[in-house]
C-alpha positions as CSV (number, residue, x, y, z in Angstrom):
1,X,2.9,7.4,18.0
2,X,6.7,6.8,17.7
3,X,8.9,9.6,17.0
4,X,10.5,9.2,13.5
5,X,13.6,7.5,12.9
6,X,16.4,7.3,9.9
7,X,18.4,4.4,8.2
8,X,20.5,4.9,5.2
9,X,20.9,2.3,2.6
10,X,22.6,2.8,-0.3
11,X,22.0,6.5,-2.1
12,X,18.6,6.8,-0.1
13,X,18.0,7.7,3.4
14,X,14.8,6.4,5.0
15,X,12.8,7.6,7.3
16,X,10.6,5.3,9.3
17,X,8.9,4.5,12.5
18,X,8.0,1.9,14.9
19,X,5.2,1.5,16.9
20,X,3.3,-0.9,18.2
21,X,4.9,-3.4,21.5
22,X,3.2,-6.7,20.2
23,X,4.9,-9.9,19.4
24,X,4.2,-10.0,15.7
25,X,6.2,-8.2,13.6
26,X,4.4,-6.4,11.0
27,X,5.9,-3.9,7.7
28,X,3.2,-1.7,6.2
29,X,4.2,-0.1,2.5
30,X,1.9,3.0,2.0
31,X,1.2,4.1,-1.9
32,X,2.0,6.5,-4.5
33,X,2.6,10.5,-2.9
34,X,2.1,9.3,0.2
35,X,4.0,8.9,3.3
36,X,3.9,6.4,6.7
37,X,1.4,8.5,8.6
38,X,-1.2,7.1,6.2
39,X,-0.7,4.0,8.1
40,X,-1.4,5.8,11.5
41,X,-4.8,5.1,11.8
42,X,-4.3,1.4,11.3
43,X,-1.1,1.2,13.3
44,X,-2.7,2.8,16.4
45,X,-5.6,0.1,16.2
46,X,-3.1,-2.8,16.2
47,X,-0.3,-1.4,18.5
48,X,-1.4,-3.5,21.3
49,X,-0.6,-6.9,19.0
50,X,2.0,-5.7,16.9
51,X,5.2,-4.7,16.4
52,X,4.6,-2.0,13.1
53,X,7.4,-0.8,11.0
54,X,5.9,2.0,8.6
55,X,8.3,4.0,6.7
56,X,8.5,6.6,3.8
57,X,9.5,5.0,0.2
58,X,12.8,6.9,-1.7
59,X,11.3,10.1,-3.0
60,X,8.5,10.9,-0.3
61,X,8.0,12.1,3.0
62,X,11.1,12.3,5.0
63,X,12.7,10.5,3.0
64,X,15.4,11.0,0.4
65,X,14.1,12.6,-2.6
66,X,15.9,10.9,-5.0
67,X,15.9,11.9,-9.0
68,X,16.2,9.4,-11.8
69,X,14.0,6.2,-13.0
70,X,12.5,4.2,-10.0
71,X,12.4,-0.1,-10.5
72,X,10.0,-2.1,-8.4
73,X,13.6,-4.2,-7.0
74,X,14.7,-0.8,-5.4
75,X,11.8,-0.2,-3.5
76,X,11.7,-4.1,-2.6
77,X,15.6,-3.8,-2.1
78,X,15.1,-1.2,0.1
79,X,12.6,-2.3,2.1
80,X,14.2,-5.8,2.9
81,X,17.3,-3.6,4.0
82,X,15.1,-1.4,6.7
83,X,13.3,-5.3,8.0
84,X,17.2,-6.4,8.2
85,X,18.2,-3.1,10.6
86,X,15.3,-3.1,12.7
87,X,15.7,-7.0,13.3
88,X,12.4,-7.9,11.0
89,X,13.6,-11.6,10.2
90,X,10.2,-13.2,9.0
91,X,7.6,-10.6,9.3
92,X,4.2,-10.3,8.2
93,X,3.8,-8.0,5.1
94,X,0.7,-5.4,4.4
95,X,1.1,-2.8,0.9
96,X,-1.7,-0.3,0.1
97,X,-1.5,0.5,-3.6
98,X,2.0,0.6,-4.9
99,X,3.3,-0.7,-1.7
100,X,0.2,-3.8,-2.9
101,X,2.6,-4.4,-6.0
102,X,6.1,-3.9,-4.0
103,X,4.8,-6.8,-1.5
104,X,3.7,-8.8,-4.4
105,X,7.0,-8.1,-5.9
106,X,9.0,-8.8,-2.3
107,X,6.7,-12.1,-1.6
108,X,7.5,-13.6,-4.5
109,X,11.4,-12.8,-4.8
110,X,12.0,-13.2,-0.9
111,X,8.6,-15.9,0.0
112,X,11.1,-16.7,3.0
113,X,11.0,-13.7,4.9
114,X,7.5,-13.0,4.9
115,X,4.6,-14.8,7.4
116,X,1.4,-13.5,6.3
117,X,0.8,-11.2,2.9
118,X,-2.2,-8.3,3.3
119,X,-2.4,-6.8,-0.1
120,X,-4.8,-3.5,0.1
121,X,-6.4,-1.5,-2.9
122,X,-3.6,-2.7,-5.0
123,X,-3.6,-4.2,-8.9
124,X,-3.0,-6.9,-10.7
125,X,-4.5,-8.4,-14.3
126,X,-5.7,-5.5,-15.9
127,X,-7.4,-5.8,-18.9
128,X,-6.5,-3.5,-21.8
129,X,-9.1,-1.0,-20.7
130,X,-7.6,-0.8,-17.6
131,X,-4.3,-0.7,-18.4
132,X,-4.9,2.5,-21.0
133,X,-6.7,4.4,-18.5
134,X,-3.6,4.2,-15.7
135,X,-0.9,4.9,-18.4
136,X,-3.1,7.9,-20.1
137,X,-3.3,9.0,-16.0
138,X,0.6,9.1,-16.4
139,X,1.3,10.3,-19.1
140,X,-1.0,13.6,-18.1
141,X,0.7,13.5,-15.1
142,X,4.4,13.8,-16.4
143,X,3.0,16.6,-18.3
144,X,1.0,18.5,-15.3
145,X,1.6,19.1,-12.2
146,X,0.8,16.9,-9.9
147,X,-1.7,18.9,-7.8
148,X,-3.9,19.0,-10.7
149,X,-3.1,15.1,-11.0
150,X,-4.8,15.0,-7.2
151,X,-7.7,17.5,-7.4
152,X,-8.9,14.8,-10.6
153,X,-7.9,11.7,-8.3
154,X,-9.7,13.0,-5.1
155,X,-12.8,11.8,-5.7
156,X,-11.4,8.3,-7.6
157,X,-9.8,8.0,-3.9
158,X,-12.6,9.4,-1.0
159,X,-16.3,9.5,-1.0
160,X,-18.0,12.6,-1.5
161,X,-19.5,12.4,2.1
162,X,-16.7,11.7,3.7
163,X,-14.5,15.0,2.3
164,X,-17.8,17.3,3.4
165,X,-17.4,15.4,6.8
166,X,-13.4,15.8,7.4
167,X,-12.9,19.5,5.6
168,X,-9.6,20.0,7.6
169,X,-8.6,16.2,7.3
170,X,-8.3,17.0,3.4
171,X,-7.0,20.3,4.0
172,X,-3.6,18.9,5.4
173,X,-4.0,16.0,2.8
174,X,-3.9,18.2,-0.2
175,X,-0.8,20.3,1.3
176,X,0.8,16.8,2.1
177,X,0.5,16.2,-1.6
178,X,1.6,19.9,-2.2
179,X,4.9,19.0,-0.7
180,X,5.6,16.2,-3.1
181,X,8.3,16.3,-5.6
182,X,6.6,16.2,-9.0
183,X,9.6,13.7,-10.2
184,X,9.8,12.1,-7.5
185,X,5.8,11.8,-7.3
186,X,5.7,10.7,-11.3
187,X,8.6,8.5,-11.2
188,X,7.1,6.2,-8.2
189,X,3.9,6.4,-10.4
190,X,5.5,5.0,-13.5
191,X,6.5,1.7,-11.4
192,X,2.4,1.7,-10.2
193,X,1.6,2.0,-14.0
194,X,3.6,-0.3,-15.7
195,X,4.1,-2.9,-13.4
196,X,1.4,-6.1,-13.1
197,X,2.1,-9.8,-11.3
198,X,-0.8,-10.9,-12.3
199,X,0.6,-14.1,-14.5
200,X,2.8,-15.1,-11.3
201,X,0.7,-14.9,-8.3
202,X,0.1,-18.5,-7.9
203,X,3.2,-18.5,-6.7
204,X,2.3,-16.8,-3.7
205,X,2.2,-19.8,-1.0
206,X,1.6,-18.1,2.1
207,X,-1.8,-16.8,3.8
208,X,-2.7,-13.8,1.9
209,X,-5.8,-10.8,2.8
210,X,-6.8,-9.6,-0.1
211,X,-9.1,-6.6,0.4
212,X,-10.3,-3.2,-1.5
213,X,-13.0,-0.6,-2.0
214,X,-16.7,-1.8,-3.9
215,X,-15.9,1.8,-5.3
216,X,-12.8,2.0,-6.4
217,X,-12.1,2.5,-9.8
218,X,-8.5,1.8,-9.9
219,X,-7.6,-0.7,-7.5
220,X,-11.5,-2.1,-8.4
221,X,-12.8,-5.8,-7.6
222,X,-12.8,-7.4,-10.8
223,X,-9.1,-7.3,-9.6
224,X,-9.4,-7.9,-6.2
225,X,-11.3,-11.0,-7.5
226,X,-8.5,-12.1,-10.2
227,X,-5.8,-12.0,-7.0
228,X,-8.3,-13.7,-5.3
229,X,-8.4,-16.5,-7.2
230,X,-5.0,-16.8,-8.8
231,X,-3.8,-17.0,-4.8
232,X,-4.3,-20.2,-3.3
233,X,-6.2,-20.1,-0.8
234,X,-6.6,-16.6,-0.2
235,X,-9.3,-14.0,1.9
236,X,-11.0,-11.6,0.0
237,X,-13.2,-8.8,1.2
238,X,-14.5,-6.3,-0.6
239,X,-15.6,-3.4,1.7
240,X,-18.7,-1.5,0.8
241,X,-19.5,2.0,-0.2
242,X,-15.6,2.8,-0.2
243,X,-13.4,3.6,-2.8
244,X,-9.5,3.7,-3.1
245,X,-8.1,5.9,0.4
246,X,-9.2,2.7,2.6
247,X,-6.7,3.4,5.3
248,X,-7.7,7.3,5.4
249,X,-11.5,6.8,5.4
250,X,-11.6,3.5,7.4
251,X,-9.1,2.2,9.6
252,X,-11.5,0.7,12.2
253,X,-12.3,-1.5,9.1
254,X,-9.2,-2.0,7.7
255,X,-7.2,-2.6,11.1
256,X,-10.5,-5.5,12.0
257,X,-9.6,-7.4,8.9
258,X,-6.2,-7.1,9.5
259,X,-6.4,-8.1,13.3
260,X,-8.4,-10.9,12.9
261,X,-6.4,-12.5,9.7
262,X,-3.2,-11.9,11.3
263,X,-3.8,-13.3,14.3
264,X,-5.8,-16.3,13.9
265,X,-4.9,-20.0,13.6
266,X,-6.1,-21.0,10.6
267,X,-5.7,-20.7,7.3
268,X,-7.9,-18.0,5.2
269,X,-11.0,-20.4,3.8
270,X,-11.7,-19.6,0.3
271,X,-14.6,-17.6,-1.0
272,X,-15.6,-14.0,-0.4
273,X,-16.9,-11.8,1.6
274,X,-18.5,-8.1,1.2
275,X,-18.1,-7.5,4.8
């Protein structure tokens, strides 16, 4: 993979990195606590197609950890600013998670810069249930700390197999998530918690891949299905026996669908599939 690089835009410095020698440009937003290696998996599948920009939002990774109240626009700002330095005119967009919501956010502020939308494990039109359950989740978590806000999560985010198979795979996961700034890390989660497109995603016009976990509690598919069909047009697949941490438990999957939608001719076909 690429060695990292930096770009400073406004109070925050980013760090990102490209990879990837292919004609298509293509941004990937990773997700709450995260960081751009969570793409790697994904990125090293498409490299051969794909130009990849994968970077580290303000307050994670290597990039600046900035205090204060996070807005969806600065996240959308600031990725619009890294596509602008690295020569990203239109690009095809893919957000896991938060980065789901910041694409929705950037798609439908910006439709002109973006080709094709792939919105992973990501949120929109929860009911009241729903919505409780995520702000009660943040509201523990400004209280907490946020490694006890991740030993609860772990198993809303991998299967139980999966963790006994990979013990030193979620070793450097959990002191990843160690190194998080618990401001930082509950500040991006407010913006996941309290922000929802789900009234304005008709707007969307371009191709969209819309795809999550049958498991996932979170990011489920009752919402996957509500995108779905408030996108006209739109892909849907719903992979089987995984839950939230697609791109860490299956990239072969995830890169496939994202491969093959990317690349091809037509348009996505409605209905769904539960391949």
């Amino acid at each position: 993979m690429a060695d990292s690089r930096h770009f400073t835009v406004g109070p925050v410095t980013l760090n990102y990195r490209l990879d990837g020698r292919g004609p298509e440009p293509l941004v990937c937003i990773h997700g709450v606590g995260s960081y751009l290696e969570a793409w790697s998996g994904v990125a090293e599948r498409l490299a051969d197609r794909f130009t990849i920009l994968t970077f580290d939002l303000r307050g994670h990774g290597g990039s600046t950890r900035i205090k204060g109240r996070y807005e969806i626009d600065d996240f959308v700002g600031e990725t619009l600013a890294l596509a602008d330095h690295v020569g990203f005119g239109r690009f095809n967009l893919a957000g896991f998670s938060l980065g789901g919501l910041i694409a929705q956010r950037l798609t439908l502020t910006h439709p002109e810069r973006v080709k094709r939308l792939v919105l992973l494990s990501t949120v929109a039109g929860r009911n009241p249930e729903e919505r409780r359950r995520v702000l009660d989740r943040l509201a523990a978590l400004q209280a907490g700390e946020p490694g006890a806000h991740y030993d609860a999560s772990l198993s809303r985010w991998l299967t139980e197999g999966f963790q006994e198979r990979n013990p030193e795979l979620i070793r450097v996961l959990r002191e990843r998530n160690a190194g998080n700034d618990p401001d930082c890390y509950a500040a991006a989660y407010r913006v996941l918690a309290e922000t929802d497109f789900g009234g304005f995603l008709d707007q969307i016009r371009c191709p969209t891949l819309i795809a999550t976990g049958e498991e996932d509690i979170g990011s489920n598919p009752r919402m996957a299905h509500t995108m779905h069909d408030s996108i006209p047009g739109s892909a849907l697949h719903i992979l089987p026996g995984l839950r939230h941490s697609i791109l860490i438990e299956a990239p072969d999957a995830v890169a496939g669908l994202m491969g093959r939608f990317l690349t091809s001719a037509e348009q996505p076909k409605e209905g769904a599939s539960h391949g």
